[in-house]
TIVEX-326578 format. One record per atom (N, C-alpha, C): x, y negated, z. Coordinates in steps of 0.2 Angstrom, whole numbers, padded with zeros to 4 digits, always signed. Each point is the difference from the previous one (the first is absolute). Layout:
BEGIN
XYZ;...
end
This chain:
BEGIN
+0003-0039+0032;+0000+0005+0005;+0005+0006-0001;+0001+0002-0006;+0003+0007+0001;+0009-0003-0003;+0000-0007-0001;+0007-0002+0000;+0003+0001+0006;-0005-0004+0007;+0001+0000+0005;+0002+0009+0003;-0003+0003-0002;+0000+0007+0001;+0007+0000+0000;+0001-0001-0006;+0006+0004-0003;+0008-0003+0004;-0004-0007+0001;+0006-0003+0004;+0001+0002+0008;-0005+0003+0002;+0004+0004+0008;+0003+0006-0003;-0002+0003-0004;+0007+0006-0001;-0006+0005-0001;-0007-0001-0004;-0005+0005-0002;+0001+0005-0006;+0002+0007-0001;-0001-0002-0009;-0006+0003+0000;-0002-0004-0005;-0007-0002-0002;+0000+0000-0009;-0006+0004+0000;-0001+0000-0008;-0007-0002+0000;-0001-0005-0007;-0006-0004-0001;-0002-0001-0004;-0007+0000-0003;-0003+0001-0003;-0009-0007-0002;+0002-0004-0005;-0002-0004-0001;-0003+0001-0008;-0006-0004-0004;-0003-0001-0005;+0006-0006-0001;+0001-0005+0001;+0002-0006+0000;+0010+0001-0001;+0003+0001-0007;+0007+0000+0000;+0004-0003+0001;-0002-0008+0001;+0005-0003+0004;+0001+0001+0008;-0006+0002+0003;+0000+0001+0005;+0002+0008+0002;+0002+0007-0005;+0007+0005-0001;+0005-0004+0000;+0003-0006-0003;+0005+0000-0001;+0002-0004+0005;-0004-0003+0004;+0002-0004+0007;+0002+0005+0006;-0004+0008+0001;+0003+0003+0005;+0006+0005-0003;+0000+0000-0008;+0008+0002-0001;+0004-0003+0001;+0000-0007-0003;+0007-0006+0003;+0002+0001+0006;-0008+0001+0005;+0004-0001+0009;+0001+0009+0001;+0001+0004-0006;+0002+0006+0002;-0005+0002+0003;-0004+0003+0000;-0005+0004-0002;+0000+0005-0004;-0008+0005-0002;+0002+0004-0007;-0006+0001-0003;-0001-0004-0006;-0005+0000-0002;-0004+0006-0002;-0006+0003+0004;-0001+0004-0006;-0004+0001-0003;-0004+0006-0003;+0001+0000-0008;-0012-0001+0001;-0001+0000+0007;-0008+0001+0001;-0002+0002+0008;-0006-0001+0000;-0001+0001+0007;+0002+0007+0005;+0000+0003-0006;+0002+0006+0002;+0006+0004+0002;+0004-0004-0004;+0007+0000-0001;+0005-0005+0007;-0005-0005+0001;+0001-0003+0006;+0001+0003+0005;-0006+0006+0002;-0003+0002+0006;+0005+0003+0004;+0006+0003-0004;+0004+0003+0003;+0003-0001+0007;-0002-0007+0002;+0003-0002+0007;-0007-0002+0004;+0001-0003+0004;-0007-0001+0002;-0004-0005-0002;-0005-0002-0004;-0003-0005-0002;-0004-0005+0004;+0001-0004-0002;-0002-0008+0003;-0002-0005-0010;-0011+0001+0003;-0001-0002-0003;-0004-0007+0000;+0006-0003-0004;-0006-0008-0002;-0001-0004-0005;-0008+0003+0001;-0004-0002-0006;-0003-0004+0002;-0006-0002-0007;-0005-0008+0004;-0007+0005+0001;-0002+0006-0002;-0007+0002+0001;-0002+0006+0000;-0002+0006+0005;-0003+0003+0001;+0001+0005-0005;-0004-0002-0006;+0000+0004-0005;+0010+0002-0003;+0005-0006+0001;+0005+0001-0002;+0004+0006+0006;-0002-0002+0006;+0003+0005+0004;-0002+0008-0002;-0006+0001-0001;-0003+0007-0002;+0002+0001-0006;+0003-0003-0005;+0002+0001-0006;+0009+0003+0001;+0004-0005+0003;+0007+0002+0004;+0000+0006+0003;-0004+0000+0003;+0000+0008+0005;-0002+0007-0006;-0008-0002-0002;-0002+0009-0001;-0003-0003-0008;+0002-0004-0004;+0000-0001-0007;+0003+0006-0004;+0000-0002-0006;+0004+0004-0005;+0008-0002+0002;+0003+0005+0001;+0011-0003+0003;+0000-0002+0006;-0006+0000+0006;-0003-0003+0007;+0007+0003+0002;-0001-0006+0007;+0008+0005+0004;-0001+0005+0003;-0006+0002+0003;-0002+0007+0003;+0002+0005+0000;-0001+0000-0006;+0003+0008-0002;+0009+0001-0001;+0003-0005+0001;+0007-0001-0001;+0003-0001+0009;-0006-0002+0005;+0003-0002+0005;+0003+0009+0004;+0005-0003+0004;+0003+0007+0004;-0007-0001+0006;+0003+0007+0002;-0004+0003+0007;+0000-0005+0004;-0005+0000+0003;-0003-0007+0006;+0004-0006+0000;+0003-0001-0007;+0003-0009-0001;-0008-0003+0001;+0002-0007+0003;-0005-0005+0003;-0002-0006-0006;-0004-0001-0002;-0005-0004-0003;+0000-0007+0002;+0003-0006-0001;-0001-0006+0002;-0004-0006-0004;-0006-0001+0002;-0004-0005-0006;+0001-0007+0003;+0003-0004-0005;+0000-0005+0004;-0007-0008-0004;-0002+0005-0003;-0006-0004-0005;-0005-0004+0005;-0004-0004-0002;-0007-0003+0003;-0006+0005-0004;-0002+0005+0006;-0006+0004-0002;-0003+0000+0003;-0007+0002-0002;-0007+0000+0004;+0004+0008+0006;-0005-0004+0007;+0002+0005+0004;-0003+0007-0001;-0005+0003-0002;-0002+0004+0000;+0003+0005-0006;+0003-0002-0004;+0006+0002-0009;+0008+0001+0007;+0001-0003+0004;+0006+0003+0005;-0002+0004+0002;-0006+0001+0004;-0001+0007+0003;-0002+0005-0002;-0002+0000-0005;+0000+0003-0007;+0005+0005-0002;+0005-0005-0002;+0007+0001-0002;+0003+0004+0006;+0000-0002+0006;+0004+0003+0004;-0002+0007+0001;-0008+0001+0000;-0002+0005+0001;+0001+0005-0006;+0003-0002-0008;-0002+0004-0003;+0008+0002+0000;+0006-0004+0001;+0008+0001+0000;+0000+0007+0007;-0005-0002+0005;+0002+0006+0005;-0002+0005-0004;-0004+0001-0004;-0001+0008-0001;+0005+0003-0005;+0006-0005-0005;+0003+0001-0001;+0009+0001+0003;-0002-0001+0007;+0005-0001+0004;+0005-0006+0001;-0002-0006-0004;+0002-0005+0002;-0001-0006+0005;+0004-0003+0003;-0002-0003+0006;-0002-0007-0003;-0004-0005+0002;-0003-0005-0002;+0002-0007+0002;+0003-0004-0003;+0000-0007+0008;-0003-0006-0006;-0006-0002+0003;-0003-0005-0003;+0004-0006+0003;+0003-0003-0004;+0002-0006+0002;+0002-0008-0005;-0006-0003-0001;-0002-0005-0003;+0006-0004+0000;+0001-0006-0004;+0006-0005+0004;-0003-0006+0000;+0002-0005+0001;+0000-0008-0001;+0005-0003+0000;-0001-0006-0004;+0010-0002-0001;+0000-0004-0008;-0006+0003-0005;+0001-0001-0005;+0008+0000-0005;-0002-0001-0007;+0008-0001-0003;+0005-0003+0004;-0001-0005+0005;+0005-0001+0005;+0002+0003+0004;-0004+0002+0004;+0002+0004+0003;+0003+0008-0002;-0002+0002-0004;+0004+0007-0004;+0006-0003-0002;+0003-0006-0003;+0006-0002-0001;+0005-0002+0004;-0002-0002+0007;+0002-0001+0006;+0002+0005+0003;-0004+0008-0002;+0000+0004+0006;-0004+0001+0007;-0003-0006+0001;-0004-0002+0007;-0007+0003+0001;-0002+0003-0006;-0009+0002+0000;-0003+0001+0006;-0006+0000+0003;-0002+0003+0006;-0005+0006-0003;+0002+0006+0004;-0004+0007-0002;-0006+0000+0005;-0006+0002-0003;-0002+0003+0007;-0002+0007-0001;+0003+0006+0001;-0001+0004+0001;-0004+0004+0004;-0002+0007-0005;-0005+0005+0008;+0002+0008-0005;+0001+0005+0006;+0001+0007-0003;+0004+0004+0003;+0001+0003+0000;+0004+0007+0005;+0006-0001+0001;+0003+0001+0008;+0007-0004+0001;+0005+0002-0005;-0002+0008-0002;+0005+0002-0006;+0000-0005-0006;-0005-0003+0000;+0000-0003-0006;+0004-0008+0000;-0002-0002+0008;+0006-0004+0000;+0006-0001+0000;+0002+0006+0003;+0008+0003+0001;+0002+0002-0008;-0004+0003-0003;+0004+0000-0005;+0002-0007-0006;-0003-0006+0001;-0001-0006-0004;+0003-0004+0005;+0002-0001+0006;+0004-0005+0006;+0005-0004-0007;+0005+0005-0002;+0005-0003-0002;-0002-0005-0006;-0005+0002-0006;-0001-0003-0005;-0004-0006+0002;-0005+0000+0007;-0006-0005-0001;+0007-0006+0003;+0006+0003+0004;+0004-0004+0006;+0004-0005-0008;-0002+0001-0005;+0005+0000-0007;-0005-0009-0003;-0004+0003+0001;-0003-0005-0004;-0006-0007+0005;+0001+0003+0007;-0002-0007+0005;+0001+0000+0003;-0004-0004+0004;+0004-0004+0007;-0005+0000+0007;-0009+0003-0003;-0003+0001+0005;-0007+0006-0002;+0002+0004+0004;-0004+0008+0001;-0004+0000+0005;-0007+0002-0003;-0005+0000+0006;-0001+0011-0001;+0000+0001+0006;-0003+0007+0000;-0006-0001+0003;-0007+0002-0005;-0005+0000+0001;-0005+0005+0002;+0004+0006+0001;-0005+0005+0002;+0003+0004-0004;-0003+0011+0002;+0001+0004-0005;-0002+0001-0008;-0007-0004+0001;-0003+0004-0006;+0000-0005-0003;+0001+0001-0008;+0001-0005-0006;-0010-0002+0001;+0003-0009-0004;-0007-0001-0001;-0001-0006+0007;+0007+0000+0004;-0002-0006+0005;+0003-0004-0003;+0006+0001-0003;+0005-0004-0003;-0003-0005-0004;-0005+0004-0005;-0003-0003-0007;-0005-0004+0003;-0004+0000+0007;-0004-0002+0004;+0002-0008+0000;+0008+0001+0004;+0001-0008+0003;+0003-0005-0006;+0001+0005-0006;+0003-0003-0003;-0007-0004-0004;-0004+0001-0002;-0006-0002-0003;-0003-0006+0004;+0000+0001+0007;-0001-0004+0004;+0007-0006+0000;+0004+0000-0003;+0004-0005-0001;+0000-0003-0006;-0003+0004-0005;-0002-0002-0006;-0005-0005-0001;-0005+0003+0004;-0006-0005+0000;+0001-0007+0005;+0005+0001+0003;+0000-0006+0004;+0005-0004-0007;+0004+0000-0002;+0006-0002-0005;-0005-0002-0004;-0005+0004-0004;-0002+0000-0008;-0006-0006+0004;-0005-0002+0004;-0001-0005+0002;+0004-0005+0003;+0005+0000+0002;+0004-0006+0002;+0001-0004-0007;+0003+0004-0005;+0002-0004-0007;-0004-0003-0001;-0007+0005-0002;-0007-0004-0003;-0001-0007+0002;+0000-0002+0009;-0003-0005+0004;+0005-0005-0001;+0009+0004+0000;+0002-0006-0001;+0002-0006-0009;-0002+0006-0005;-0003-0005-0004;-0004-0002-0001;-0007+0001+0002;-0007-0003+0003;+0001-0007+0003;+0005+0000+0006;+0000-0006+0003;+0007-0005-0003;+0003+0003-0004;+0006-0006-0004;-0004-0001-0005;-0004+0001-0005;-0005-0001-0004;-0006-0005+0001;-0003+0001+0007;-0003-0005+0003;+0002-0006+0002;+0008+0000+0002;+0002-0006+0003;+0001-0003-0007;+0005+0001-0005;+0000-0002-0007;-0002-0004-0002;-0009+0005-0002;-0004-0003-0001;-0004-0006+0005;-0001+0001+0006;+0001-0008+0004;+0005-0006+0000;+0004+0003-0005;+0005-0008+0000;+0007+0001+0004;+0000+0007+0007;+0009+0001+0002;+0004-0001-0005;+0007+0001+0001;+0005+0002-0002;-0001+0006+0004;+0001+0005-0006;+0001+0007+0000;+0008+0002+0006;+0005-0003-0002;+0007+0000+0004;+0000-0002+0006;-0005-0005+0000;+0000-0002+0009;-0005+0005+0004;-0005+0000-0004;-0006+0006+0002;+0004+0005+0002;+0004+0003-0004;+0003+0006+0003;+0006-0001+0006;+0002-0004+0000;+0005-0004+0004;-0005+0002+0009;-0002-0004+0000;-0004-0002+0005;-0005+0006+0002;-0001+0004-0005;-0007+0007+0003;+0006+0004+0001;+0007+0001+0000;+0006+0003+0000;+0000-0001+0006;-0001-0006+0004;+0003+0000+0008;-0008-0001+0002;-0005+0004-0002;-0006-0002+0004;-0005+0007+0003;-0003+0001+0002;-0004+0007+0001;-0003+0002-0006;-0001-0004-0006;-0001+0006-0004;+0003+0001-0004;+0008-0001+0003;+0005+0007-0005;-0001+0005+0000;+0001+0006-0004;+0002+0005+0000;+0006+0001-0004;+0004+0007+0003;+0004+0003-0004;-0002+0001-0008;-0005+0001-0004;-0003+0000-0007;+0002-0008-0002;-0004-0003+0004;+0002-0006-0001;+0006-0004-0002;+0004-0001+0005;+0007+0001+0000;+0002+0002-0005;-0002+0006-0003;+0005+0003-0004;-0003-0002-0006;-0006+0001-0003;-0002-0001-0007;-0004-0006-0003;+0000-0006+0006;-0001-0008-0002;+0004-0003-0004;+0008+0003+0002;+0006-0004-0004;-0001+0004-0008;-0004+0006-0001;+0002+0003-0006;-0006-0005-0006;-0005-0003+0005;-0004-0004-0005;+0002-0008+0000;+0005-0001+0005;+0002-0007-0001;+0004+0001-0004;+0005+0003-0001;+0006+0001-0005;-0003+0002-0007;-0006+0003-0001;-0001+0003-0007;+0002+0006-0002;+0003+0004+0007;+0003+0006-0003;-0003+0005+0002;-0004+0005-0005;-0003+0004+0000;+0003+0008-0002;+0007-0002-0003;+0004+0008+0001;-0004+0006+0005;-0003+0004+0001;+0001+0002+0003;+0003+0005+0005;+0000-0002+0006;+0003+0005+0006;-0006+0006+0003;-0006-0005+0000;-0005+0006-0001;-0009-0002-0003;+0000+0005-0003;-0005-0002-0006;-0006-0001+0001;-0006-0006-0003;-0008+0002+0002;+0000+0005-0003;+0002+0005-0004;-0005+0006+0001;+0003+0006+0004;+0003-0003+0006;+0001+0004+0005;-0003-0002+0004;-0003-0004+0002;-0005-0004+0003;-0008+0005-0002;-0001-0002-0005;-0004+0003-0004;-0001+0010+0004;+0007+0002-0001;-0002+0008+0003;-0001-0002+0007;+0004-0003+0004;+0001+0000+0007;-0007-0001+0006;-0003-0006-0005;-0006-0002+0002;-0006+0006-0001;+0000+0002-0005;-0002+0008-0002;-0001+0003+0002;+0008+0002+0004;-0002+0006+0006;-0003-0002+0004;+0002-0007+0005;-0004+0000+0005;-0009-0001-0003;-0002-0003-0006;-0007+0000+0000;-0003+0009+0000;+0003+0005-0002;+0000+0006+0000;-0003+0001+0005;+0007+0000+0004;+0001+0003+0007;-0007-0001+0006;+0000-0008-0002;-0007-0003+0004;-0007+0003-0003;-0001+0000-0005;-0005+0004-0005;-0003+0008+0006;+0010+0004-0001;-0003+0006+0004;-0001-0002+0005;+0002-0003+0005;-0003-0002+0007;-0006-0002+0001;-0001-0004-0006;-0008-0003+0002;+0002-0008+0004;+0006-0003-0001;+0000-0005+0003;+0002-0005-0006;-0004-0006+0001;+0001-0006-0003;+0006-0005+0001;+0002-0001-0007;+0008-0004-0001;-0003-0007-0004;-0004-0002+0000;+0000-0007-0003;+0006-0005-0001;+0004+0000+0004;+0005-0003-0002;+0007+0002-0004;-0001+0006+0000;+0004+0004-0005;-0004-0001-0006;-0007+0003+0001;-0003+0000-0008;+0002-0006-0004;-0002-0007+0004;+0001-0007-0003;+0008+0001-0003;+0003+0000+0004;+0011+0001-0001;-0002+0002-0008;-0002+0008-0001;+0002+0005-0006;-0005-0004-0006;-0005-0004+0002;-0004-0001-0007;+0003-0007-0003;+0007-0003+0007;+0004-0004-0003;+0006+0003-0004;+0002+0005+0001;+0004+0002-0001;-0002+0003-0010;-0005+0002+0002;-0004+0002-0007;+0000-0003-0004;-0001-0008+0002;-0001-0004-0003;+0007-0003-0004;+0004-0002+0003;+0007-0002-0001;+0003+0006-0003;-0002+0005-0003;+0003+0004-0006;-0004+0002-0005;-0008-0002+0000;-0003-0001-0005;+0002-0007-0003;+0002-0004+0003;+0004-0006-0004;+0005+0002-0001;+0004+0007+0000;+0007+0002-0004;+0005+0000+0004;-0002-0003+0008;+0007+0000+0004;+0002+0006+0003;-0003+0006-0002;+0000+0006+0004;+0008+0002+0001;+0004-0002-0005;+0007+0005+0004;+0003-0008+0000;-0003-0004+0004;+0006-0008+0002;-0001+0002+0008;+0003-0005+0004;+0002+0003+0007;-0008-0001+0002;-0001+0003+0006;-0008+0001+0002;+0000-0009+0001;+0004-0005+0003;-0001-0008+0002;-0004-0002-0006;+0000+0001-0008;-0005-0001-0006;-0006+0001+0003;-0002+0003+0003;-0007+0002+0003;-0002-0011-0001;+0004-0003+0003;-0001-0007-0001;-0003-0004-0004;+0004+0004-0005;-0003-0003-0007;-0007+0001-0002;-0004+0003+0002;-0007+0001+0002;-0004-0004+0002;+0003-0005+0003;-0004-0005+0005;+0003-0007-0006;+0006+0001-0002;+0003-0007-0002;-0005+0000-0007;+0000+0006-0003;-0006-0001-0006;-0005-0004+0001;-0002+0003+0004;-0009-0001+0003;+0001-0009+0001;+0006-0001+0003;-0002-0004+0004;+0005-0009-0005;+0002+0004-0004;+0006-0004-0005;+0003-0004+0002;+0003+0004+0006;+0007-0003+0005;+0005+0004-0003;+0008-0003+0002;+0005+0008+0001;+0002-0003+0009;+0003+0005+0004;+0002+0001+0004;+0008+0001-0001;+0002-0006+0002;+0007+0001-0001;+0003-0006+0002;+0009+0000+0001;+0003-0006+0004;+0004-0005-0005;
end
């Protein structure tokens, strides 16, 4: 993402734990710097995986907070429980900062492509001022309202539809397996049938091929599905089918597969059931 940045004509200073990933936004010209802090100096666009890392980035020890200029705008582009946006939003207003929650999807491909889908919510100033970096790193922007917290809203509700879609579709390539299909026609055929999905589609081939690199991890699943049980918790409303998704997801990393692509979630069933799924 902040290659992409740099490639419309941003300058951008960035700041990472991970040195390979300094030396990648120096290559594309960039400027590495030296901490969060040391970053802040333009306007900060954070992407983290959780909650706790955002509030560390910002108002930690070296936080950019205290480094940012007068009414620079705040962009989180993390997956966080809705009410930790609102939160946040409300707590950057009091230091005059504008807030734009704005979740993505896209995964590692999608940030390598450039194409992410944002869904943003937060003060038109806070759109106006982030137009050019979010126009930098995709290809479709949703404006979802003023107040941070809608943003984290829709994106949860796309997590939870995602982080079940994987679970079910290696639930059902596990069960055809183990009934005797071919796994590569299985998927062949439920590929042109109603019960495709996009999950599908996309993370079937990653168990028929065997390749679990990850693009995005079970225990990203593991937080994602989190928030929505959260979420649901404070509302008072029942997710059962979320709940089931995360105790598979639990599961498939207590077997050690915690950082292979979330599609491992599979291998949970292949155990149990001493199949493998694959072409």
């Amino acid at each position: 993402m902040a290659t992409h940045m740099v490639k419309a004509g941003i300058d951008l200073r960035g700041f990472d734990l991970n040195q390979a990933a300094m030396q990648s936004l120096a290559d594309a010209g960039g400027v590495a710097a030296l901490s969060c802090k040391d970053a802040a100096r333009g306007q900060p666009f954070h992407v983290v995986a959780k909650a706790e890392q955002a509030e560390m980035v910002l108002f930690g020890n070296d936080g950019a907070v205290a480094e940012l200029a007068d009414g620079a705008t705040v962009v989180l582009h993390s997956t966080v429980p809705p009410a930790f946006a609102r939160r946040l939003g409300a707590r950057l207003a009091e230091t005059g900062h504008p807030f734009l929650d704005a979740p993505i999807s896209g995964g590692r491909v999608g940030a390598d492509a450039g194409t992410l889908t944002i869904m943003a919510s937060g003060p038109e100033e806070a759109f106006a001022a982030s137009e050019r970096t979010i126009a930098a790193i995709s290809r479709k922007v949703y404006r979802l309202g003023t107040e941070p917290g809608i943003g984290s809203t829709v994106k949860m509700i796309n997590q939870h539809l995602a982080g079940v879609h994987i679970v079910s579709a290696a639930e059902a390539m596990a069960l055809g397996a183990r009934a005797g299909a071919d796994p590569a026609i299985l998927f062949d055929v439920i590929s042109s049938s109603a019960g495709n999905s996009w999950m599908f589609g996309d993370r079937v081939p990653h168990m028929l091929e065997r390749n679990f690199s990850p693009k995005s991890a079970v225990e990203i699943f593991i937080k994602d599905l989190g928030i929505v049980l959260e979420t649901g918790a404070e509302l008072q409303f029942p997710l059962p089918l979320a709940a089931c998704a995360h105790q598979q997801y639990l599961a498939a990393a207590a077997a050690g597969h915690a950082k292979e692509d979330d599609a491992a979630v599979v291998k949970v069933y292949e155990q149990i059931a001493g199949i493998e799924v694959k072409g």
